[in-house]
N, C-alpha and C positions, 0 to 999 in steps of 0.2 A: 442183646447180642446182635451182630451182624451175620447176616446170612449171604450170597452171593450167588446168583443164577447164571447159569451158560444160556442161554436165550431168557425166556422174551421179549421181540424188541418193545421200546417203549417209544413214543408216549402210551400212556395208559389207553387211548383211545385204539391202539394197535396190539397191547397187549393182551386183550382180555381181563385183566387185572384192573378191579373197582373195589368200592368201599363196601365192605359185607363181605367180600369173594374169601372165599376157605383154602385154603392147599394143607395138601398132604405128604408125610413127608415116608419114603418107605426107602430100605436096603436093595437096591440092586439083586433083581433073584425073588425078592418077598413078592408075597400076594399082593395086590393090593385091593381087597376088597377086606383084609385080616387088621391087627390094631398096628395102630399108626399116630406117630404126632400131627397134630392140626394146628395149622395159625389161623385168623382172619384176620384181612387185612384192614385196620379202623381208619386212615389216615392218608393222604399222599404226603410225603416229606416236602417240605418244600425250604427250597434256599433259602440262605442267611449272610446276615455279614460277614461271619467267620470264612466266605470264600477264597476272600479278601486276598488270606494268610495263607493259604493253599501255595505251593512252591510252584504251580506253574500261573499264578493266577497273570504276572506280565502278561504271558502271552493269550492269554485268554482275554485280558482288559484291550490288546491290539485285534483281538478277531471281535470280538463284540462289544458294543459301545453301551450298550445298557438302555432302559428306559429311564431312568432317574440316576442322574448325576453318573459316578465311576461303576456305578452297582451294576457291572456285565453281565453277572446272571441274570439279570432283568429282562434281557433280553429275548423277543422273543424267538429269534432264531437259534437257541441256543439251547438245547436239550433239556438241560436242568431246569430248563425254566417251565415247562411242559408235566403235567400230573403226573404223579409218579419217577419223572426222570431225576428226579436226587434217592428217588426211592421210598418205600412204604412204611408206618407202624404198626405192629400188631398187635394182637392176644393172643394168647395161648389159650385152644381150645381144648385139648384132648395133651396132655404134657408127655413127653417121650426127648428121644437122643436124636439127634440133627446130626451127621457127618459129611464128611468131602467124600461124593462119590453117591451118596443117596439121590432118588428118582424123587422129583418134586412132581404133583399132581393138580393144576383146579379140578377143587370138587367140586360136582354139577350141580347145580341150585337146588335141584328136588329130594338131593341127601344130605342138605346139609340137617333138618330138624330130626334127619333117623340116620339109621347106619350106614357108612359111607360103603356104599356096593358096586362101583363100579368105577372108573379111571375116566379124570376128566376129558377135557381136548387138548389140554397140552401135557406133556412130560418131559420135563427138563432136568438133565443131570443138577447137580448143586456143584461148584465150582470151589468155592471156598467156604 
């Protein structure tokens, strides 16, 4: 499934968001120190040829020129081409409901091996 955050910015190097990092997913209102979905995050996504065929991809092959041939994502001025900036894969740690409107949380390193007790340093609504 796809998931959709209203912040953090990325690259990965801005967002806090690395390989192992946990988030939590709680309602609006909920505790969050009570049970909650967890992902971690195993992977940075990273660009593919399939960009290609993306409907705006013209205009993107006119803003960036690529490093290798037409391949504009390649590019490194160019978000997607940056950790994280096509976006993450995960696990499911702790299985629960995801909705639009729930408070996304990094869990803090020191909870991830015991109970998640306290609310990381980011909280981001979920957008879609």
């Amino acid at each position: 499934e796809n998931i959709i955050l209203e912040g953090p910015d990325y690259p990965a190097s801005t967002s806090g968001f690395y390989v192992g990092c946990r988030l939590s997913f709680h309602e609006q209102g909920e505790r969050t120190d009570g049970p909650c979905t967890v992902i971690e995050l195993t992977e940075a996504n990273t660009p593919c040829y399939r960009l290609q065929y993306v409907p705006w991809a013209a205009e993107a092959q006119s803003r960036w020129k690529g490093k290798v041939g037409n391949k504009w994502w390649t590019d490194p001025a160019c978000l997607l081409s940056q950790p994280g900036g096509r976006g993450w894969l995960a696990k499911i740690v702790v299985a629960g409901n995801v909705t639009t409107g729930d408070i996304c949380t990094v869990v803090p390193a020191a909870a991830k091996s015991g109970q998640i007790s306290s609310p990381g340093s980011h909280n981001e609504i979920m957008h879609t």
